[in-house]
Predicted model as a PDB file, atoms N, CA, C, CB and O in Angstrom, pLDDT in the B-factor column:
MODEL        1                                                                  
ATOM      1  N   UNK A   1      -8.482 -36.078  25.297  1.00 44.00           N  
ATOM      2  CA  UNK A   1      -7.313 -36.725  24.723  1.00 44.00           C  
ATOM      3  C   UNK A   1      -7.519 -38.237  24.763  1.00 44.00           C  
ATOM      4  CB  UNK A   1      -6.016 -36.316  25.483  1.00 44.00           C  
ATOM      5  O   UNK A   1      -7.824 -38.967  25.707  1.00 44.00           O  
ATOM      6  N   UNK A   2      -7.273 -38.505  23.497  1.00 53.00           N  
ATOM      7  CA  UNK A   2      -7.793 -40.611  23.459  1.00 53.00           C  
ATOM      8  C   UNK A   2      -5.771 -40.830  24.111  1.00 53.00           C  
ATOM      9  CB  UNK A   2      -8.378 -41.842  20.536  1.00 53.00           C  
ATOM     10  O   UNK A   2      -4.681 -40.278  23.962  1.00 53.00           O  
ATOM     11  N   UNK A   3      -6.348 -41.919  24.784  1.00 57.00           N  
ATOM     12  CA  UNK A   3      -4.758 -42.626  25.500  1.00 57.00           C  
ATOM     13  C   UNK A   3      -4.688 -43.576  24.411  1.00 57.00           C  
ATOM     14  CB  UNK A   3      -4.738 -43.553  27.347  1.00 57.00           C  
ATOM     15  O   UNK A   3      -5.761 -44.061  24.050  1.00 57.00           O  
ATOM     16  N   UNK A   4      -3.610 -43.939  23.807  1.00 54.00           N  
ATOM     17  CA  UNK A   4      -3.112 -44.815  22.770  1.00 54.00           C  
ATOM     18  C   UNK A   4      -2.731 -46.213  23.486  1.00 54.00           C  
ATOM     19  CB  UNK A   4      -1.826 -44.119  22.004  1.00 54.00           C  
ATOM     20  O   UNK A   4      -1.619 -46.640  23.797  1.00 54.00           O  
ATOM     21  N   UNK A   5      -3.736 -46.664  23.612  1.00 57.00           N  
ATOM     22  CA  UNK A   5      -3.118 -48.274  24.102  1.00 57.00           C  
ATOM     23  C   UNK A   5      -2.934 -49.659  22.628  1.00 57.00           C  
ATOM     24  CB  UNK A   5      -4.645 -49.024  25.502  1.00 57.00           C  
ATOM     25  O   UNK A   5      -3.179 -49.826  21.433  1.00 57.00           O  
ATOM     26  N   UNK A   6      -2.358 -50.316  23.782  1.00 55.00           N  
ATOM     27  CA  UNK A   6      -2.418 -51.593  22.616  1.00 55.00           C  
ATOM     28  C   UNK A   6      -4.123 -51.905  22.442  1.00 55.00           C  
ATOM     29  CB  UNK A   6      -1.448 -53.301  23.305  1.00 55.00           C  
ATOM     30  O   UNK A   6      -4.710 -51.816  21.364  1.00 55.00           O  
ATOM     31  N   UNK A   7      -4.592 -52.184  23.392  1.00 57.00           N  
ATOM     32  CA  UNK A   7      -5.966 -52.206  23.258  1.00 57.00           C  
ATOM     33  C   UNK A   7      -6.807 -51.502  22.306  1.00 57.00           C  
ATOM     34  CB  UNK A   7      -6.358 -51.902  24.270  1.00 57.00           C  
ATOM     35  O   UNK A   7      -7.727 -52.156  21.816  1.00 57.00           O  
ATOM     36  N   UNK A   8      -6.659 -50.252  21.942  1.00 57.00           N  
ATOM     37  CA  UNK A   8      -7.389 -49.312  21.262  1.00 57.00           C  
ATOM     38  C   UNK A   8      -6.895 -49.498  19.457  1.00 57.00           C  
ATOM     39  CB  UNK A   8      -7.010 -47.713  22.043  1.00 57.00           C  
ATOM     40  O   UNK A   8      -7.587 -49.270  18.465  1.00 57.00           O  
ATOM     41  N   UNK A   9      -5.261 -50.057  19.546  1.00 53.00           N  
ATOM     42  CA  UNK A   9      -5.598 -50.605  18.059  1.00 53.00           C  
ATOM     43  C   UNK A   9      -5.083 -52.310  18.099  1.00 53.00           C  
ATOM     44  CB  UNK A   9      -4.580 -49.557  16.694  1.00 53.00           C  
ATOM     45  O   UNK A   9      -4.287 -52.979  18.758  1.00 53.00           O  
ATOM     46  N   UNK A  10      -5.951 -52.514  17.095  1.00 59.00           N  
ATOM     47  CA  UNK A  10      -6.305 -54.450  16.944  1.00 59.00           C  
ATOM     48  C   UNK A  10      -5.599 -54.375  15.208  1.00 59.00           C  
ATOM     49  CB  UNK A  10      -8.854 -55.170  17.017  1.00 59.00           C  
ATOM     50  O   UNK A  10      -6.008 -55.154  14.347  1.00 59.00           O  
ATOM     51  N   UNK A  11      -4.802 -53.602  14.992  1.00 56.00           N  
ATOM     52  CA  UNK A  11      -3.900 -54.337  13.446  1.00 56.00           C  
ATOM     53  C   UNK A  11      -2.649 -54.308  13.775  1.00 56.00           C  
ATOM     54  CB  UNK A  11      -3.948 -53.471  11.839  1.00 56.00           C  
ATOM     55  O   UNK A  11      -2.115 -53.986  14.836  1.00 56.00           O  
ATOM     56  N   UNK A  12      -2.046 -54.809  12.399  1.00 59.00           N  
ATOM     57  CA  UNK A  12      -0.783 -55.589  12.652  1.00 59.00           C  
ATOM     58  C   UNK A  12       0.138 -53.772  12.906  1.00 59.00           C  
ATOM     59  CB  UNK A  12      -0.180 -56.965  10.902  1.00 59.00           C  
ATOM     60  O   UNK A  12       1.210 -53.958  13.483  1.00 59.00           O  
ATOM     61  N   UNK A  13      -0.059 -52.577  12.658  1.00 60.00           N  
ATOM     62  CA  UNK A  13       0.619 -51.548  12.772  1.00 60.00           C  
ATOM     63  C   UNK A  13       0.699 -51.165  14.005  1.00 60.00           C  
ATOM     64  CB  UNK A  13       0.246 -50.689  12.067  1.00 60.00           C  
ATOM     65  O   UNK A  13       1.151 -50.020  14.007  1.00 60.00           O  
ATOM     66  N   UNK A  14       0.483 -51.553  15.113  1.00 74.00           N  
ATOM     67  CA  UNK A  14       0.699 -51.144  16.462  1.00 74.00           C  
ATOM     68  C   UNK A  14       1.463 -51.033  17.073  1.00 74.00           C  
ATOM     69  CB  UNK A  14       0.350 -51.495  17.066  1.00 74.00           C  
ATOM     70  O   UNK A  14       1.479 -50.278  18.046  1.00 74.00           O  
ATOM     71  N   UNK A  15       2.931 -52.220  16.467  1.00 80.00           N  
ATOM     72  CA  UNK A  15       4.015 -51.571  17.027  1.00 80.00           C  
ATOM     73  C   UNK A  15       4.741 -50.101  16.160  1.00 80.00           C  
ATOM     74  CB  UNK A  15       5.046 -52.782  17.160  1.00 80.00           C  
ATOM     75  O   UNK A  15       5.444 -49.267  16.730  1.00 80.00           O  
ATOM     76  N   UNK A  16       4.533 -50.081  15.357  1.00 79.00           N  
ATOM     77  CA  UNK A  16       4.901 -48.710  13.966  1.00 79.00           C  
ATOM     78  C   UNK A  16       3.896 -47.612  14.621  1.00 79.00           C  
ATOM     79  CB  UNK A  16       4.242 -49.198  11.784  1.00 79.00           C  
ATOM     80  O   UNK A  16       4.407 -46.492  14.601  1.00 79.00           O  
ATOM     81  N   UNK A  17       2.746 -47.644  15.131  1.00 81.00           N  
ATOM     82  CA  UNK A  17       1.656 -46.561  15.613  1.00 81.00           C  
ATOM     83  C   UNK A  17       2.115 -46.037  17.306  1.00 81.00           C  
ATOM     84  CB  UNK A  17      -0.133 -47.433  15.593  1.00 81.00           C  
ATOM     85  O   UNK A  17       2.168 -44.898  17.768  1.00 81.00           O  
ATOM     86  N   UNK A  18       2.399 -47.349  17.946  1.00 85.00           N  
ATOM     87  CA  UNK A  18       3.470 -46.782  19.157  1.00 85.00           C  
ATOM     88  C   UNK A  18       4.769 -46.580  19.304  1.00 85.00           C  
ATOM     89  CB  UNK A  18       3.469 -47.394  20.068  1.00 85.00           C  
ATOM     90  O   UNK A  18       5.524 -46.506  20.273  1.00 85.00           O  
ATOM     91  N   UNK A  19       4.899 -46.497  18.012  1.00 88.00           N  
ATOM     92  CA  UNK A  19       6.871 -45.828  17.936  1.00 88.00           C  
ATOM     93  C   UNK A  19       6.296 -44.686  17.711  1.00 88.00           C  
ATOM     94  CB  UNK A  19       8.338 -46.350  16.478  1.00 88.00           C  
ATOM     95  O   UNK A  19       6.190 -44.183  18.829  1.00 88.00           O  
ATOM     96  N   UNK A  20       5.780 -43.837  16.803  1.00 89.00           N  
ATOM     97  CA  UNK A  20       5.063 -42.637  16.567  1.00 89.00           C  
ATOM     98  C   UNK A  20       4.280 -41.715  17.702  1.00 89.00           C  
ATOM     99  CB  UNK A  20       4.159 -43.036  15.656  1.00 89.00           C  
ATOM    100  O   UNK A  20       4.343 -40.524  18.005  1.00 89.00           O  
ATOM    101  N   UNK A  21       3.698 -42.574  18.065  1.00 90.00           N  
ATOM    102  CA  UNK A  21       3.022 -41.922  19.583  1.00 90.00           C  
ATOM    103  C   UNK A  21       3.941 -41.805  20.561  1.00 90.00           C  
ATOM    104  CB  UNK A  21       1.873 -42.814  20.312  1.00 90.00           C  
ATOM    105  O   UNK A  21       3.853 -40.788  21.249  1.00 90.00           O  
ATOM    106  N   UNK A  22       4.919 -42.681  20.842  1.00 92.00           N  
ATOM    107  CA  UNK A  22       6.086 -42.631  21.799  1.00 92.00           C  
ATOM    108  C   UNK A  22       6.780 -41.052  21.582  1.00 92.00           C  
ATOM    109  CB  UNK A  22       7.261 -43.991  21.408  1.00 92.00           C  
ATOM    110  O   UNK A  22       6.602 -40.039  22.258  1.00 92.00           O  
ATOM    111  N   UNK A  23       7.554 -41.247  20.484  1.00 94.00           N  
ATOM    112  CA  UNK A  23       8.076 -39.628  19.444  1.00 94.00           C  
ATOM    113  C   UNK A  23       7.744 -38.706  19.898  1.00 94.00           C  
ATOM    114  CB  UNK A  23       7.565 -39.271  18.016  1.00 94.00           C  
ATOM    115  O   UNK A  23       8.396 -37.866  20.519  1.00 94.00           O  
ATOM    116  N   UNK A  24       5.956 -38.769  19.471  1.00 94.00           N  
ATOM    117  CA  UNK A  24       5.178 -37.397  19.860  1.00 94.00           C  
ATOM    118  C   UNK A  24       5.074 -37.069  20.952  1.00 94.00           C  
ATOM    119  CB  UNK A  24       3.994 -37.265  19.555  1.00 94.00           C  
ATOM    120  O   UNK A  24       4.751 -35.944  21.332  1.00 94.00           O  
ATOM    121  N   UNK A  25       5.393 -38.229  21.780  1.00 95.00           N  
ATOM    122  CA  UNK A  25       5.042 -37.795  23.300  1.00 95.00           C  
ATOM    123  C   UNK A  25       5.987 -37.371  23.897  1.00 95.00           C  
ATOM    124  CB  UNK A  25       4.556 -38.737  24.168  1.00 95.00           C  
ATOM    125  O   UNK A  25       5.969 -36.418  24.676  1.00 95.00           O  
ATOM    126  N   UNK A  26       6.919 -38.034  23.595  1.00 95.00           N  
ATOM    127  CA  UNK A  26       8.817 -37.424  23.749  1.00 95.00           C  
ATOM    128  C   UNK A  26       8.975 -36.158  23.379  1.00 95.00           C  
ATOM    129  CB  UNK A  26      10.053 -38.184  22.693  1.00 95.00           C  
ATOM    130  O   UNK A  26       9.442 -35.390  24.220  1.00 95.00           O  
ATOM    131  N   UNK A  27       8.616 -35.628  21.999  1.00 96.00           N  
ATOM    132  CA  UNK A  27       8.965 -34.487  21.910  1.00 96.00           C  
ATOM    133  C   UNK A  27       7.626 -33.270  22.274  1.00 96.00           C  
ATOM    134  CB  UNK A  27       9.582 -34.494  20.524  1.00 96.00           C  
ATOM    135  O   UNK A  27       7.560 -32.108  21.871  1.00 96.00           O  
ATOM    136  N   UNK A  28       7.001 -33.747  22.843  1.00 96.00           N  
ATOM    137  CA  UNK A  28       6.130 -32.840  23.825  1.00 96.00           C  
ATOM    138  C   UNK A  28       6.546 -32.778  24.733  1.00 96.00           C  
ATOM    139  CB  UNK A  28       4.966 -33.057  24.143  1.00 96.00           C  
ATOM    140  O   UNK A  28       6.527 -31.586  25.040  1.00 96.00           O  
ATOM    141  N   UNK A  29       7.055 -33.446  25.630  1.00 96.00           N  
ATOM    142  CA  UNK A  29       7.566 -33.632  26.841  1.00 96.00           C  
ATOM    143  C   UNK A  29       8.822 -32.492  26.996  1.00 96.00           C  
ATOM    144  CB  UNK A  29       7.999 -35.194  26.970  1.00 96.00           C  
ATOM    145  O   UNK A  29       8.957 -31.678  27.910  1.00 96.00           O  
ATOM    146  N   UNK A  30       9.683 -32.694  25.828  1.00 96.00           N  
ATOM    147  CA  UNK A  30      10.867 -31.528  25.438  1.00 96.00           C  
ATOM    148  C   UNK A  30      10.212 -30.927  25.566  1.00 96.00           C  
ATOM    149  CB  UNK A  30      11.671 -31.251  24.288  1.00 96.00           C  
ATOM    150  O   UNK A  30      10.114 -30.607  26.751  1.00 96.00           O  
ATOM    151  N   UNK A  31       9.165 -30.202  24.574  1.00 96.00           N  
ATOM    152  CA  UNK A  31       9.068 -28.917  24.358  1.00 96.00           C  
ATOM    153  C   UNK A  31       8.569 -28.259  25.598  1.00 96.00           C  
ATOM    154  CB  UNK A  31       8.270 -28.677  23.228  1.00 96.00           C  
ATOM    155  O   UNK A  31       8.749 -27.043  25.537  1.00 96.00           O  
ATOM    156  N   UNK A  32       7.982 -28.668  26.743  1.00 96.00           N  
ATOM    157  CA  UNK A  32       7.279 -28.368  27.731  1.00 96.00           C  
ATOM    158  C   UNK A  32       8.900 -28.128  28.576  1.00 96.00           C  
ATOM    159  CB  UNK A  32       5.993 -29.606  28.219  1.00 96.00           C  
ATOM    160  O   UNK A  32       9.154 -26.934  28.736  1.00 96.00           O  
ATOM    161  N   UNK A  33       9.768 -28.913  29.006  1.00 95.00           N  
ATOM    162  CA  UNK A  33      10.979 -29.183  29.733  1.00 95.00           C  
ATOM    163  C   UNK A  33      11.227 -27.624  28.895  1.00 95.00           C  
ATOM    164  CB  UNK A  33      12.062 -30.876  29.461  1.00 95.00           C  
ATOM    165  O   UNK A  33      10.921 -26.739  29.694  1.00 95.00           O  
ATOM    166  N   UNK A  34      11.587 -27.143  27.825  1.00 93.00           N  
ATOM    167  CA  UNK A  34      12.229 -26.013  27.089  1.00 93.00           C  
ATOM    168  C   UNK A  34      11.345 -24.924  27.936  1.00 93.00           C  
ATOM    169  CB  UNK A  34      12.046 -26.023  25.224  1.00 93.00           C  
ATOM    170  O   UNK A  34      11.717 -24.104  28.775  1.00 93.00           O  
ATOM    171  N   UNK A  35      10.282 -25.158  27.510  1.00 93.00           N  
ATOM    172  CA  UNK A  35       9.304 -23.802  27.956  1.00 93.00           C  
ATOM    173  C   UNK A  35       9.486 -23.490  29.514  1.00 93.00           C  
ATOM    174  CB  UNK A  35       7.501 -24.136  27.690  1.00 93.00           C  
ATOM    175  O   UNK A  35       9.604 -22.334  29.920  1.00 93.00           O  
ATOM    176  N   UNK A  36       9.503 -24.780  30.486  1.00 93.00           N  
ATOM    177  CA  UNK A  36       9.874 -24.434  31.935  1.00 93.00           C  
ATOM    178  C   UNK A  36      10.783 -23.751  31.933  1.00 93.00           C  
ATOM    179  CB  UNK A  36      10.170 -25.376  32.796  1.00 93.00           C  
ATOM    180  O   UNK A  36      10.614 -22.682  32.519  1.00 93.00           O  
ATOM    181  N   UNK A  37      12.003 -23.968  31.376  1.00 90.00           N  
ATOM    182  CA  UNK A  37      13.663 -23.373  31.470  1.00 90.00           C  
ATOM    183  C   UNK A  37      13.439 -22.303  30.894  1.00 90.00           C  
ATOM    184  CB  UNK A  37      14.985 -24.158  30.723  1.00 90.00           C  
ATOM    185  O   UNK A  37      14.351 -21.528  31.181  1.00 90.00           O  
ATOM    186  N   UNK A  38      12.620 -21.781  30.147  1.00 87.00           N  
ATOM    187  CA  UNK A  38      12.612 -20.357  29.694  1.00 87.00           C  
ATOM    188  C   UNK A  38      11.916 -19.494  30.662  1.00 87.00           C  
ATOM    189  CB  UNK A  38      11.953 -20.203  28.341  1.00 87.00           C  
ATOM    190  O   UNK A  38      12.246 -18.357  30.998  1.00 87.00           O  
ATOM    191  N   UNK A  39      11.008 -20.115  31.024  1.00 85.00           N  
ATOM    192  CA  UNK A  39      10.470 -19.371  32.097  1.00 85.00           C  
ATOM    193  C   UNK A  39      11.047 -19.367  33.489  1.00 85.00           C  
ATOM    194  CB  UNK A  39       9.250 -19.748  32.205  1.00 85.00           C  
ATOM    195  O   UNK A  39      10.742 -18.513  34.321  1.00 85.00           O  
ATOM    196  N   UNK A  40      12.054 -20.542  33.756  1.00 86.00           N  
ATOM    197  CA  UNK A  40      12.462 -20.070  35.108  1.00 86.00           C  
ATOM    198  C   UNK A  40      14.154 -19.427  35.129  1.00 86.00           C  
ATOM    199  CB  UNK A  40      12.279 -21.478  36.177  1.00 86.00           C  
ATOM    200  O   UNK A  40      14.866 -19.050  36.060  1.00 86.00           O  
ATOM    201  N   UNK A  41      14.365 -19.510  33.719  1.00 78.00           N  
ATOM    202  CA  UNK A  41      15.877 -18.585  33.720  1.00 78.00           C  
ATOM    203  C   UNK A  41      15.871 -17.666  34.045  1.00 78.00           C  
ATOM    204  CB  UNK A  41      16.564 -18.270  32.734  1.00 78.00           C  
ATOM    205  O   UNK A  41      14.700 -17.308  33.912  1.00 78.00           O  
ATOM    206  N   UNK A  42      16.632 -16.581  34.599  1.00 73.00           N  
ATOM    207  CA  UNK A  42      17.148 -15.438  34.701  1.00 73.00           C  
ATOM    208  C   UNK A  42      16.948 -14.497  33.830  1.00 73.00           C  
ATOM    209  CB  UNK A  42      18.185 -15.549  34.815  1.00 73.00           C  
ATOM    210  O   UNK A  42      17.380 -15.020  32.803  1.00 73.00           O  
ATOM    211  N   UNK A  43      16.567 -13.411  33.535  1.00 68.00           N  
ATOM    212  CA  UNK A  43      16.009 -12.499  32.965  1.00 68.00           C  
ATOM    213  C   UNK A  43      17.152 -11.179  32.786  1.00 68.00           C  
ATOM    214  CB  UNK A  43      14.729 -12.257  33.775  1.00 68.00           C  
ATOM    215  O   UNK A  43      16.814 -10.019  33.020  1.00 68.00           O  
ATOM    216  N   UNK A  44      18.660 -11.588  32.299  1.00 69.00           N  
ATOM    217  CA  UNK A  44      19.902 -10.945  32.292  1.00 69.00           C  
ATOM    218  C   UNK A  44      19.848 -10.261  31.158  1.00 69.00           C  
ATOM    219  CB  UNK A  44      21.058 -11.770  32.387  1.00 69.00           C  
ATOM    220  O   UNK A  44      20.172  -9.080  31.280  1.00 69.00           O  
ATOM    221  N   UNK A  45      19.445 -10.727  29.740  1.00 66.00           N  
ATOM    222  CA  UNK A  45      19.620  -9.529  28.394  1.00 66.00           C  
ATOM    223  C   UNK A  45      18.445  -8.820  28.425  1.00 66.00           C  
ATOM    224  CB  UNK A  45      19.776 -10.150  26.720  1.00 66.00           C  
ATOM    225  O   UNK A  45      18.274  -8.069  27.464  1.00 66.00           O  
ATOM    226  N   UNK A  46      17.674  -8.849  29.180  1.00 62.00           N  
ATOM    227  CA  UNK A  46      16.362  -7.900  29.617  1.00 62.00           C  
ATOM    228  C   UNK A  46      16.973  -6.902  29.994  1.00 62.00           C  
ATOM    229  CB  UNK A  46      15.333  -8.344  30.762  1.00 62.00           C  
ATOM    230  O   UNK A  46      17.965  -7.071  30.703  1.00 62.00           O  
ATOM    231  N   UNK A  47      16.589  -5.678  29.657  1.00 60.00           N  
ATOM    232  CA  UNK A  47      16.269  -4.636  30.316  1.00 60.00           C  
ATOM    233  C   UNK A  47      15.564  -4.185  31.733  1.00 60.00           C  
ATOM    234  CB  UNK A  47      15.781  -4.281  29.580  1.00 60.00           C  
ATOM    235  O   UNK A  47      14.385  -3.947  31.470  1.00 60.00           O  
ATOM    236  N   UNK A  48      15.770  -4.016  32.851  1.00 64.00           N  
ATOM    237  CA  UNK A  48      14.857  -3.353  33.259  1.00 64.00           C  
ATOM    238  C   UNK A  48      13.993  -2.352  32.509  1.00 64.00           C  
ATOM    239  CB  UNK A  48      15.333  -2.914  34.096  1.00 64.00           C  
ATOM    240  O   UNK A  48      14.418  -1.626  31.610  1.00 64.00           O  
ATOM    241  N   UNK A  49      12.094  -2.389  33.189  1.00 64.00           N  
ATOM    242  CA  UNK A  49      11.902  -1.329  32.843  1.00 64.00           C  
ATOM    243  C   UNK A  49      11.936   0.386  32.824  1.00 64.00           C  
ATOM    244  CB  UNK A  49      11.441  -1.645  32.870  1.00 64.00           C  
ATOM    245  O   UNK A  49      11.551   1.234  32.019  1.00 64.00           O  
ATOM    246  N   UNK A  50      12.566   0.418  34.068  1.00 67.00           N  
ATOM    247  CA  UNK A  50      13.413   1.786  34.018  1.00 67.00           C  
ATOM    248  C   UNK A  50      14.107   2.576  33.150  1.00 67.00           C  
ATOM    249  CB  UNK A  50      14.188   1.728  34.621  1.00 67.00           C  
ATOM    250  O   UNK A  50      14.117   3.764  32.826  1.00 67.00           O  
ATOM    251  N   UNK A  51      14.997   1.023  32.712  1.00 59.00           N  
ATOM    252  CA  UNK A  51      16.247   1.790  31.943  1.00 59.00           C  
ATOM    253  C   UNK A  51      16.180   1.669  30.547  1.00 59.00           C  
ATOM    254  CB  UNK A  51      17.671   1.243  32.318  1.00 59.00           C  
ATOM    255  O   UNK A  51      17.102   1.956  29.783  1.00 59.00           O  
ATOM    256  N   UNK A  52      14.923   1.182  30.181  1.00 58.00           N  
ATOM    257  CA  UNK A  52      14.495   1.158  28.691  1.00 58.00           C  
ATOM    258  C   UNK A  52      15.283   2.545  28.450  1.00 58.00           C  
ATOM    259  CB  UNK A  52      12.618   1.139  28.310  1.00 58.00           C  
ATOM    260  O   UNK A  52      15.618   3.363  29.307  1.00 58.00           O  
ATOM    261  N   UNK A  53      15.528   2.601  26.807  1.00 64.00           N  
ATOM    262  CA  UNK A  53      15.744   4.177  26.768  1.00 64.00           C  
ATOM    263  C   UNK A  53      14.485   4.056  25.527  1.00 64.00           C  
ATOM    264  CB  UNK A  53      17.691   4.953  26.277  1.00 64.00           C  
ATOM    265  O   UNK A  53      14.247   3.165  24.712  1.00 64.00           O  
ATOM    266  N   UNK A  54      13.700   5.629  25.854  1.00 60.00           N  
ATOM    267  CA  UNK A  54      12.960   6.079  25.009  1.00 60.00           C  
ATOM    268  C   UNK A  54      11.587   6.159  26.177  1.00 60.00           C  
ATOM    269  CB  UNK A  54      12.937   5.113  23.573  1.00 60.00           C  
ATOM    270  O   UNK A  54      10.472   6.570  25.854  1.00 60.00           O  
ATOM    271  N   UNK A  55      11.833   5.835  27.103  1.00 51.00           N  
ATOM    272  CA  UNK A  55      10.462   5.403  27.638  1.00 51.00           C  
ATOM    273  C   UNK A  55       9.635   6.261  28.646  1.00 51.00           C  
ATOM    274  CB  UNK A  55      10.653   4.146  28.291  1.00 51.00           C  
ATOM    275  O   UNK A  55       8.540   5.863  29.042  1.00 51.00           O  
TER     276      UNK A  55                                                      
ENDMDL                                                                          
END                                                                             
């Protein structure tokens, strides 16, 4: 993974290229925060596998 510094770009778009990278990194950050909470919620409209019916 390249780290996006000011250093790494030298044109005038760097502040427009780190609003974008900021974004992306923000909404990675969500999506990871989402995926924890799915995985550490409670498992209530689940079925046990016992009581599947058909099984």
């Amino acid at each position: 993974m390249v780290v996006l510094t000011p250093t790494v770009f030298h044109t005038r778009s760097t502040p427009w290229a780190m609003g974008w990278v900021a974004i992306l990194l923000g909404t990675l950050a969500v999506q990871l925060l989402l995926m924890l909470v799915e995985h550490l919620a409670p498992t209530v409209d689940r079925p046990e596998p016992d009581n599947v019916p058909g099984s």
